[in-house]
N, CA, C and O atoms as a GROMACS GRO file, in nm:
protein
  256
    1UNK      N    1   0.085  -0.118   0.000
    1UNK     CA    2   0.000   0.000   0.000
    1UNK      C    3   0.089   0.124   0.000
    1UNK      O    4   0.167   0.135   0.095
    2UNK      N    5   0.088   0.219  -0.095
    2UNK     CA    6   0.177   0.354  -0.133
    2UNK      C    7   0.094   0.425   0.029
    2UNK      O    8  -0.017   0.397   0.074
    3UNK      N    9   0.190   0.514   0.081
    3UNK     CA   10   0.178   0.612   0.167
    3UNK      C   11   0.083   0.717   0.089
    3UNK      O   12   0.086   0.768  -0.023
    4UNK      N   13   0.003   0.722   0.196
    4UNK     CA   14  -0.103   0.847   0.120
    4UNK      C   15  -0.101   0.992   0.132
    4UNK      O   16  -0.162   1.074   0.064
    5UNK      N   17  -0.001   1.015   0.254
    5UNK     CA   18   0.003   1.169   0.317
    5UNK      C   19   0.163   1.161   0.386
    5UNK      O   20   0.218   1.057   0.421
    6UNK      N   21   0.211   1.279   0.394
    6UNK     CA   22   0.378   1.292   0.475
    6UNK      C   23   0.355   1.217   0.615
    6UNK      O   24   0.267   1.220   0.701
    7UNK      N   25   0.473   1.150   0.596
    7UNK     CA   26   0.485   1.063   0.763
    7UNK      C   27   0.551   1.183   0.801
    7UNK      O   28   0.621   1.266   0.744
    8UNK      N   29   0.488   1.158   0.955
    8UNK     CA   30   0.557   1.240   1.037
    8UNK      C   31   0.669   1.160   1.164
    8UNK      O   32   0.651   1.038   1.162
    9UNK      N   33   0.735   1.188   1.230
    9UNK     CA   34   0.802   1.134   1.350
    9UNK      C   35   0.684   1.077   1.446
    9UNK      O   36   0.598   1.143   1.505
   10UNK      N   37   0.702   0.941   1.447
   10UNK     CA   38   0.622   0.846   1.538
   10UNK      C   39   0.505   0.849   1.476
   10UNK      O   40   0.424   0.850   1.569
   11UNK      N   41   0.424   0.854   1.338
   11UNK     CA   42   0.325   0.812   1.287
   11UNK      C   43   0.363   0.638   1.268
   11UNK      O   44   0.277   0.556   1.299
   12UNK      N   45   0.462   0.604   1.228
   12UNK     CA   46   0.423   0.400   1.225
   12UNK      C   47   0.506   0.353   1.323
   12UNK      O   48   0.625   0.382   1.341
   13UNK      N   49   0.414   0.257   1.402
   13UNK     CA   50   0.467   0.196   1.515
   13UNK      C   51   0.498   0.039   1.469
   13UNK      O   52   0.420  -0.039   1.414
   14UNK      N   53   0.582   0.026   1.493
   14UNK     CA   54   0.683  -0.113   1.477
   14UNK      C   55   0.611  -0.174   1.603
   14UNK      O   56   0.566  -0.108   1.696
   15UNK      N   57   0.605  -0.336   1.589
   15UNK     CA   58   0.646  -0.426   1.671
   15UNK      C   59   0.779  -0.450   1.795
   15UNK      O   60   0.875  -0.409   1.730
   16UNK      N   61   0.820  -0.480   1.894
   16UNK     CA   62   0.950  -0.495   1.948
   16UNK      C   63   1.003  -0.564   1.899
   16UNK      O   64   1.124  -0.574   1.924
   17UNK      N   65   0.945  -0.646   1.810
   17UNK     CA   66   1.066  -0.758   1.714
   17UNK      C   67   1.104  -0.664   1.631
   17UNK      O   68   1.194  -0.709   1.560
   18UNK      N   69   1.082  -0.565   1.609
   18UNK     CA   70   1.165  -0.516   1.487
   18UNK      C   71   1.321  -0.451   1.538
   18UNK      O   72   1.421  -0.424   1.471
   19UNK      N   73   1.298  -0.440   1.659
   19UNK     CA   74   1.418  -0.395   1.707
   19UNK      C   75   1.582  -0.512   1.658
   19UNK      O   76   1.697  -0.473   1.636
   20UNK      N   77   1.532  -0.643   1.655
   20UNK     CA   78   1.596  -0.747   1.576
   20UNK      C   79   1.593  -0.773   1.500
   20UNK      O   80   1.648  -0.877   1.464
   21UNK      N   81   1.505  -0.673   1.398
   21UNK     CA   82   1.507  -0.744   1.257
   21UNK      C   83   1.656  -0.663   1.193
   21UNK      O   84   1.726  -0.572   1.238
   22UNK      N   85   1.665  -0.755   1.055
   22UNK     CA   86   1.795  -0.686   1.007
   22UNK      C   87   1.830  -0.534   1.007
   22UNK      O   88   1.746  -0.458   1.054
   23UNK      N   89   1.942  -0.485   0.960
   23UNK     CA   90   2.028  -0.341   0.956
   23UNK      C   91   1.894  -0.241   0.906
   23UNK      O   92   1.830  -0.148   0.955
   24UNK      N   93   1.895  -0.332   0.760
   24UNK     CA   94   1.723  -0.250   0.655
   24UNK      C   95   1.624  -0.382   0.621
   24UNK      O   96   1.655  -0.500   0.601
   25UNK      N   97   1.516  -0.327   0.621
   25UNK     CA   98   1.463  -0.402   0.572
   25UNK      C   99   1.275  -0.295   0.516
   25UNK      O  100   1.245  -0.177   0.534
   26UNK      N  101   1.189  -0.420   0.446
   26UNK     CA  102   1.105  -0.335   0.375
   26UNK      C  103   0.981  -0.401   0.456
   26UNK      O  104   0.996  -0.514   0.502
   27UNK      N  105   0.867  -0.337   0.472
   27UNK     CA  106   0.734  -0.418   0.454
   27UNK      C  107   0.675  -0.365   0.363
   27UNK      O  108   0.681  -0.257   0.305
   28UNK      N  109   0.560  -0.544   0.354
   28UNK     CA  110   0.494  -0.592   0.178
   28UNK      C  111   0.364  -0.440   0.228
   28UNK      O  112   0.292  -0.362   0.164
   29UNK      N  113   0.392  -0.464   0.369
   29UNK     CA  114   0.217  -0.355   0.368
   29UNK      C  115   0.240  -0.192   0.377
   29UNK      O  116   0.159  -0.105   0.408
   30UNK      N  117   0.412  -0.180   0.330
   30UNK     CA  118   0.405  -0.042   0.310
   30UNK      C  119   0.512  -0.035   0.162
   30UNK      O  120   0.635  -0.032   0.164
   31UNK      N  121   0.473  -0.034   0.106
   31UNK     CA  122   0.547  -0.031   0.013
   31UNK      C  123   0.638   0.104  -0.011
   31UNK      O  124   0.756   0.103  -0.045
   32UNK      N  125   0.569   0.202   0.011
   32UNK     CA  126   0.682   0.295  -0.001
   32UNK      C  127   0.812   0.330   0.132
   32UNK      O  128   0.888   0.426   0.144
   33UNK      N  129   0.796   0.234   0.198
   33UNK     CA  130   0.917   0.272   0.323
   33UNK      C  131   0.976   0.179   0.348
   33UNK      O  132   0.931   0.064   0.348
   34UNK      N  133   1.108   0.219   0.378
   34UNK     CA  134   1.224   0.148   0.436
   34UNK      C  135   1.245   0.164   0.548
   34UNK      O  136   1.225   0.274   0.600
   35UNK      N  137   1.301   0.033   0.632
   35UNK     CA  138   1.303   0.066   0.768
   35UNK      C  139   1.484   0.051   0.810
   35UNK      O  140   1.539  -0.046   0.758
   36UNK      N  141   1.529   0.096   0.856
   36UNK     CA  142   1.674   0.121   0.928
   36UNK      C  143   1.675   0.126   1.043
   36UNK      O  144   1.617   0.215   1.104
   37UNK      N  145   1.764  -0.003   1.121
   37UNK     CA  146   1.793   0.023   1.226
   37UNK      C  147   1.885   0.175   1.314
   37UNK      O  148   1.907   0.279   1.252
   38UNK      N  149   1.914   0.160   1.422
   38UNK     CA  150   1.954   0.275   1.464
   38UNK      C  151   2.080   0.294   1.440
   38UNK      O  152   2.121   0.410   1.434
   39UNK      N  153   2.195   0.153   1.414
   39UNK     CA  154   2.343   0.175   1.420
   39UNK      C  155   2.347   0.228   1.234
   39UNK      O  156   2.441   0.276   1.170
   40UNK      N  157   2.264   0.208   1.209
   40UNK     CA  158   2.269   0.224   1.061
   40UNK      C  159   2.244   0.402   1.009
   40UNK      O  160   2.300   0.471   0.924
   41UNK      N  161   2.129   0.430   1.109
   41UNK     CA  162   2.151   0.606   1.072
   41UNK      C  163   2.233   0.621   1.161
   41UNK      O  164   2.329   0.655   1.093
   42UNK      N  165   2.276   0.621   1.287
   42UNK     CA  166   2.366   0.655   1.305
   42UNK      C  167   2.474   0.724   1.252
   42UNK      O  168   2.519   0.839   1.258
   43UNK      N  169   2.516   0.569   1.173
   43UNK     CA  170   2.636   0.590   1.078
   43UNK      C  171   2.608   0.666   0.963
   43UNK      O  172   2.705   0.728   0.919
   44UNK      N  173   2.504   0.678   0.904
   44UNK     CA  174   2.450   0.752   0.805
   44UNK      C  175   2.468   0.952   0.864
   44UNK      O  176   2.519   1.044   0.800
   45UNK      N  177   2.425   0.953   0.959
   45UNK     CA  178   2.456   1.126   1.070
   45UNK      C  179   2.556   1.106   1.036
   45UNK      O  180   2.580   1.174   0.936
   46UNK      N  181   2.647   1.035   1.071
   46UNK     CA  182   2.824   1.040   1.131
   46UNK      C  183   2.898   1.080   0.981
   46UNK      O  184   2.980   1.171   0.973
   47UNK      N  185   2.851   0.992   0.857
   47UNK     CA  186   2.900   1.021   0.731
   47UNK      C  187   2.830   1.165   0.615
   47UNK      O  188   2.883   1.198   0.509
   48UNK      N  189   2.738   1.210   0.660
   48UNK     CA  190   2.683   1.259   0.602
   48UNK      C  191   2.577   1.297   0.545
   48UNK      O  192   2.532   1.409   0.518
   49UNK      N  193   2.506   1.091   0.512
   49UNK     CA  194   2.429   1.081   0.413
   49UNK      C  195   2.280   1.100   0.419
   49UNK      O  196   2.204   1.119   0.324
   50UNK      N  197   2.244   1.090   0.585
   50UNK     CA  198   2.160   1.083   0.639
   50UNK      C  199   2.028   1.207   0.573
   50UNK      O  200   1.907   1.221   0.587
   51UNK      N  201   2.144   1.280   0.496
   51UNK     CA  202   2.054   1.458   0.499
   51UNK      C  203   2.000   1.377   0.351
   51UNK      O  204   1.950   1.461   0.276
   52UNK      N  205   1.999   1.286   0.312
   52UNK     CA  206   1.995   1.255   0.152
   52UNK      C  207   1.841   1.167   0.119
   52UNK      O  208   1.794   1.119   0.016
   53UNK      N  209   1.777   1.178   0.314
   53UNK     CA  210   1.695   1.021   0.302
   53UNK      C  211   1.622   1.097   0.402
   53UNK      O  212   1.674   1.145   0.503
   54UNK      N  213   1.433   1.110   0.351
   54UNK     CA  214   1.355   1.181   0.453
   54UNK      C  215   1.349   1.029   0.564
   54UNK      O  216   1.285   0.924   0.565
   55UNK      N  217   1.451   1.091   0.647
   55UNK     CA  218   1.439   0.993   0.776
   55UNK      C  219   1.323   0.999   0.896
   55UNK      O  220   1.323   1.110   0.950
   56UNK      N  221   1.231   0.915   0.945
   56UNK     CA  222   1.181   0.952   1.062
   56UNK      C  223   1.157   0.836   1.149
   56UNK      O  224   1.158   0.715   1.126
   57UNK      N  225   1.139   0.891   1.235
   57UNK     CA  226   1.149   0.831   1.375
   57UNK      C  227   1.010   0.751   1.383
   57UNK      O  228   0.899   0.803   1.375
   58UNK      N  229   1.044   0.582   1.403
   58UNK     CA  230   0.908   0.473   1.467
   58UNK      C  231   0.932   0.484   1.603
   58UNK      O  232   1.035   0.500   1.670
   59UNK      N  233   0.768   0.467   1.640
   59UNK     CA  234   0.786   0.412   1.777
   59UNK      C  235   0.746   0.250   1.789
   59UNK      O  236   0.666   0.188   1.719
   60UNK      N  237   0.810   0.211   1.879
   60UNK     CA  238   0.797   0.074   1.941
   60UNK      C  239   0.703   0.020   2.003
   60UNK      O  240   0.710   0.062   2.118
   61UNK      N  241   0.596  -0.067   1.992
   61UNK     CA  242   0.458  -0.104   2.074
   61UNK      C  243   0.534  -0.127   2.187
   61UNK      O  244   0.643  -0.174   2.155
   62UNK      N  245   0.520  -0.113   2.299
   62UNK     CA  246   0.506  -0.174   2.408
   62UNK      C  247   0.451  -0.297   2.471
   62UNK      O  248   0.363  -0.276   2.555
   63UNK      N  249   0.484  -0.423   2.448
   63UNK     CA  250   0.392  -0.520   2.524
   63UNK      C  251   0.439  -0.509   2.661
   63UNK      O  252   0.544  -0.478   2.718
   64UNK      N  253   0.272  -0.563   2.704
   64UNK     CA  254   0.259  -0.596   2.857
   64UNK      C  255   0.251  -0.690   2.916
   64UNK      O  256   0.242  -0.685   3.039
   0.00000   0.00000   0.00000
């Protein structure tokens, strides 16, 4: 499903497994986004590239 409107910081909330899923990875139910772990922008800030990629911030469900 294409994104219909600008994500904003903490509009899609991840699962806590995603915190283990690989470096990048995609979901089938969003087709237009990529997901990056944290050591990965990180390094992306640290080199530069980061300014090259509308980055934003998921939040994490919380289970109880």
């Amino acid at each position: 499903m294409p994104l219909t409107r600008a994500i904003e910081d903490d509009d899609i909330v991840v699962a806590p497994n995603a915190l283990e899923s690989p470096a990048l990875w995609r979901d089938p139910a969003l087709s237009d986004a990529t997901f990056l772990n944290g050591e990965v922008v990180a390094a992306m800030r640290e080199n530069g590239t980061a300014k090259f990629w509308n980055l934003k911030r998921c939040r994490v469900l919380r289970l109880n």
